[in-house]
N, C-alpha and C positions, 0 to 999 in steps of 0.2 A: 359086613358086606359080603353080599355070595359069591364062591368064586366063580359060580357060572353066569353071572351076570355079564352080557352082551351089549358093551359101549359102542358109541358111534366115536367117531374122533373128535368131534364137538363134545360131548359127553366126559369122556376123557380128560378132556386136556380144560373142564373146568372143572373136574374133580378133586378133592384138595388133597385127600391122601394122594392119589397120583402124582399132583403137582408138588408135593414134599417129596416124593421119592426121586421125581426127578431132579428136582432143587438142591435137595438135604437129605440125603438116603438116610434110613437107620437100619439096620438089623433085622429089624421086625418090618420094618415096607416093603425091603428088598426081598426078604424071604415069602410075604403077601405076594407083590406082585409079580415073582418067579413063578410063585406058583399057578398065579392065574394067567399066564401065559404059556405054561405047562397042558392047562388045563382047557384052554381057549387057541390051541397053537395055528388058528385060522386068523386069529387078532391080529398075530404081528405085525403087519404092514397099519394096522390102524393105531396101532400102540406107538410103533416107530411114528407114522406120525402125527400122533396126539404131543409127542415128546419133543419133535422137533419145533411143533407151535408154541405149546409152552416153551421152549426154550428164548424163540422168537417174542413172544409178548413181554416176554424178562429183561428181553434185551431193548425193546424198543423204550419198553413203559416202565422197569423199573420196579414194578410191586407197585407202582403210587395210582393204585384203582379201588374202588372198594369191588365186593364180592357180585353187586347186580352188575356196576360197568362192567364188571372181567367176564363177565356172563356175554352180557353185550357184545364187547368188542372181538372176542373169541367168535362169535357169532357170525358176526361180521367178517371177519379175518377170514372164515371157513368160506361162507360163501362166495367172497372175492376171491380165493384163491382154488375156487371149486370153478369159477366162470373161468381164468385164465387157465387151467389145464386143460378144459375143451376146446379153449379153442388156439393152445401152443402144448405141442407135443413136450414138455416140458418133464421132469422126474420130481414128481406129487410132493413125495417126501424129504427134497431139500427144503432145509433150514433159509435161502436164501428166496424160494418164493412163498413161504409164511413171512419173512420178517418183507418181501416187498408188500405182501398184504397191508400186513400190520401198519405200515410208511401209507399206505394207500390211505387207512380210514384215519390216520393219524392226521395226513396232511390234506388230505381231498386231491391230491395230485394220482399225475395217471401215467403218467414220463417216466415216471421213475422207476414203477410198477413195471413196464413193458422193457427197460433196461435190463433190470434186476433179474426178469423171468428169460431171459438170453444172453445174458453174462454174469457170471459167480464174482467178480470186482466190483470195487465200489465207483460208482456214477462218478464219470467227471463232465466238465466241458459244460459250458453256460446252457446246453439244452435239457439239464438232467439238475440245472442246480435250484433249491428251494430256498427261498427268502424266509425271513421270517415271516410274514405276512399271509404263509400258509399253515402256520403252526397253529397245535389245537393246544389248548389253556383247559386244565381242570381245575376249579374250585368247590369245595368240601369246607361245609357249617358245624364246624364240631362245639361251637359255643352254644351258650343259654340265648342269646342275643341274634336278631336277625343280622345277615352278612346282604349287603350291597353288591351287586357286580356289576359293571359298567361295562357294556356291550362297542361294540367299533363302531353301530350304524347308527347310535345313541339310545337306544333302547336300553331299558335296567332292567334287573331282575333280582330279586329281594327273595334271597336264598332263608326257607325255616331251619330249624337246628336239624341236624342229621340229616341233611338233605345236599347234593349235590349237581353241580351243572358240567359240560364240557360244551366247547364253544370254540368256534375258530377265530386267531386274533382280528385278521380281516375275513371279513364276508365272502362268497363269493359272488359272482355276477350276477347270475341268474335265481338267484335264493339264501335266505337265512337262517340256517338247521341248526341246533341246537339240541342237547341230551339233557333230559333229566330225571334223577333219581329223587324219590322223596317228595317237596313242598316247595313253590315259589309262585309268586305275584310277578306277573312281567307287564310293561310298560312299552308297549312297541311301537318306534316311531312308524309314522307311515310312509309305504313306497309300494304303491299296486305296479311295479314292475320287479320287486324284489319281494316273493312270499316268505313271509316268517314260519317256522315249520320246530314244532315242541316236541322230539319223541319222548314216550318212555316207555317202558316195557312191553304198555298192551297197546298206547292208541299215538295216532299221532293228529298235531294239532296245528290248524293252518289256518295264519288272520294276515289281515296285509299292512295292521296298521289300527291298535286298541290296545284296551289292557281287560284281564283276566287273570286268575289264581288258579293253578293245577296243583292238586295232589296224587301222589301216587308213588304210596311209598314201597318196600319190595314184598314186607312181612299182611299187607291188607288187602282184604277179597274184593275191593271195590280200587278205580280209578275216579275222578273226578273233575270235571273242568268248570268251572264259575265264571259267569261275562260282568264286566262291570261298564264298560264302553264301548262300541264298539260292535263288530259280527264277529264270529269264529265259527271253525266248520274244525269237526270232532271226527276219528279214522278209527274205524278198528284196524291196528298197524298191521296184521296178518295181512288184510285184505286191504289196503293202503299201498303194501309194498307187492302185492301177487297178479293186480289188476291195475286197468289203466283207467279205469273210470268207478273207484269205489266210492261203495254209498254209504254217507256219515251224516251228521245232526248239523245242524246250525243253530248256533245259539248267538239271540240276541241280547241287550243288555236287562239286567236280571234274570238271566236264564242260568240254567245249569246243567251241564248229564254224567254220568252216573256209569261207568264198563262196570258189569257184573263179571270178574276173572269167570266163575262155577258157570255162568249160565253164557258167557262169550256172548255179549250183548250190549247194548246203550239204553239208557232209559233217561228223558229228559223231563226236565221238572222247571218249577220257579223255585229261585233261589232263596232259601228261609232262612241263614243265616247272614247277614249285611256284614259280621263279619269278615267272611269270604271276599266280600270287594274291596277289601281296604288293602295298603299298598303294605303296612303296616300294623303289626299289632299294639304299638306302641305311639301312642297320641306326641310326636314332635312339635311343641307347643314352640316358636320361636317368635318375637318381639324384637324392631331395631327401631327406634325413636332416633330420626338425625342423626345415624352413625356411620363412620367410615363405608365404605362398600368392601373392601376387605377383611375388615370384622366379621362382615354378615359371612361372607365365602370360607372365612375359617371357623365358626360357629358350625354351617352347614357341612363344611367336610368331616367335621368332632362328629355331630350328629349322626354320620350315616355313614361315618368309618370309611372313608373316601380321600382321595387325592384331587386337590381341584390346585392347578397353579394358575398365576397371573402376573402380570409385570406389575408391580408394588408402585415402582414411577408413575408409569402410567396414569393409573388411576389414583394416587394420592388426593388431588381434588375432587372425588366421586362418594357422595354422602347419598345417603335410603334411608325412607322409614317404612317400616313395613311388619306386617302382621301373619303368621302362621297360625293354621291349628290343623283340621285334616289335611292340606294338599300335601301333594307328593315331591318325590324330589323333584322332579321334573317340571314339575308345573312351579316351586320355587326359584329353582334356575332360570325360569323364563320370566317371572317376574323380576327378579332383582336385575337382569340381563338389560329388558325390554326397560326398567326403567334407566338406566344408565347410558341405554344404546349400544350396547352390545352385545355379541353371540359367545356361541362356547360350543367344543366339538366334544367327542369322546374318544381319547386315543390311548391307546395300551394299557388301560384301566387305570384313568384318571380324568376328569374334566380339566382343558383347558379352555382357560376365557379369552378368548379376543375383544380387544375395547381398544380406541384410538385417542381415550381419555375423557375427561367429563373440563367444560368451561368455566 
């Protein structure tokens, strides 16, 4: 690396020798980047605080991201704490208005941010305090096998291997954002008052209420969106998040498009692959002839790696027979449910059934 390379503070502070030096100095980083701040001695104020933000993301999040989130949220972090220095006379490079950033994109709260950026203490008193229900959840597929994740508004998302989501445990009012790195199938309940909204690196993706498959992994020249049910409407995220009326694709069902990273573009096509529409690469083949209705719900949570609870009393006289092959989980639940007479919510990554029992 040159020494006269010319970081931004974003730059910096997702740089990895950087972020070792400042983490885990050795001899050899420290003497690096002495030097290049020797050599750069206009940098320091960007260096201090590139150092302070790392230090901040350390603190909030632990190391538990992989290298595109840490890109992301560093990202993010800057910008949000690049808007509250214009408009509060505030000192750039305290540690306590990156790590209010970092609390900002972590929680989607904004109290605590404007706390944090006028007092160096930590928030108390019921106007500054966050429930759980604001907290952001990351899940990461490190197995051979697809991973299940079970959304708050009941929507799933059927994570590939190496591929990751972050998500907040509850929604919030006005919309349902979501991050993802990599590959997933999502299944989105519908609510045309609450848009569902996919980032990932390059495009962001908004339906109200369908399912579709996005790929977009970090190391591939292309992103992807595949419709299986349903409309979605496709962003270049530059121009998603710079403008207030950007112009993107709509794809209906068997459509697909295509972000060219090299050529900063959309190209929509019909979908040639029918793999791409499946919730699943993996044919869940499930049969219940006259059996318990609890069997079938612990069968279905083995299958998809899932928590489904229910009162066992309850439904002890509650018998199904019933037949799988493509449907999804979703449309399983609703069968075994609808036959029984009951519903099911999705809370803190689990299905629970409500049933008032079978006659």
């Amino acid at each position: 690396m040159s020494l006269h390379r010319i970081f931004t503070v974003e730059e910096l502070a997702t740089d990895e020798s950087f972020r070792r030096w400042v983490m885990a100095p050795t001899p050899d980083l420290d003497r690096y980047w002495q030097q290049w701040l020797q050599q750069n001695p206009d940098r320091a104020g960007v260096a201090a605080r590139a150092r302070e933000l790392v230090l901040a993301v350390h603190e909030i999040y632990k190391d538990d991201l992989s290298e595109e989130m840490l890109r992301h949220e560093i990202g993010e972090i800057t910008r949000i704490a690049g808007e509250r220095k214009a408009e509060r006379r505030v000192p750039f490079y305290q540690r306590a208005v990156w790590r209010a950033a970092a609390i900002l994109v972590l929680t989607g709260g904004f109290s605590w941010l404007y706390y944090t950026t006028h007092n160096t203490t930590a928030p108390s008193g019921k106007g500054h305090e966050f429930t759980s229900t604001n907290e952001m959840l990351v899940k990461s597929n490190s197995s051979d096998v697809e991973m299940t994740v079970l959304l708050s508004d009941n929507s799933v998302a059927t994570l590939s291997k190496g591929s990751s989501i972050r998500y907040p445990r509850q929604f919030a009012a006005n919309e349902r954002r979501v991050y993802l790195t990599g590959e997933a199938f999502f299944d989105v309940a519908k609510n045309p008052d609450q848009p569902f909204l996919v980032y990932t690196h390059e495009t962001v993706t908004k339906v109200l209420g369908t399912s579709f498959r996005i790929k977009a992994f970090e190391g591939d020249n292309t992103e992807m969106v595949a419709v299986k049910t349903g409309r979605v409407s496709v962003f270049p995220k530059t121009e998603y998040e710079a403008t207030g009326k950007p112009s993107g694709v709509i794809l209906n069902p068997n459509q697909q498009v295509v972000f060219n990273r090299r050529d900063n573009k959309l190209e929509k096509a019909v979908t040639a692959n029918p793999v791409l529409l499946a919730e699943s690469t993996v044919v869940k083949e499930q049969v219940f002839d006259d059996r318990p209705v609890t069997e079938a719900f612990d069968v279905l949570a083995k299958a998809y790696g899932i928590s489904i609870t229910y009162n066992a009393e309850t439904l002890s006289d509650c018998v199904i027979s019933a037949q799988f092959g493509d449907e999804n989980l979703k449309q399983r639940l609703n069968a075994i449910c609808q036959a029984i007479g009951a519903g099911y919510d999705m809370e803190n990554g689990r299905v629970v059934i409500r049933s008032k029992g079978c006659n």
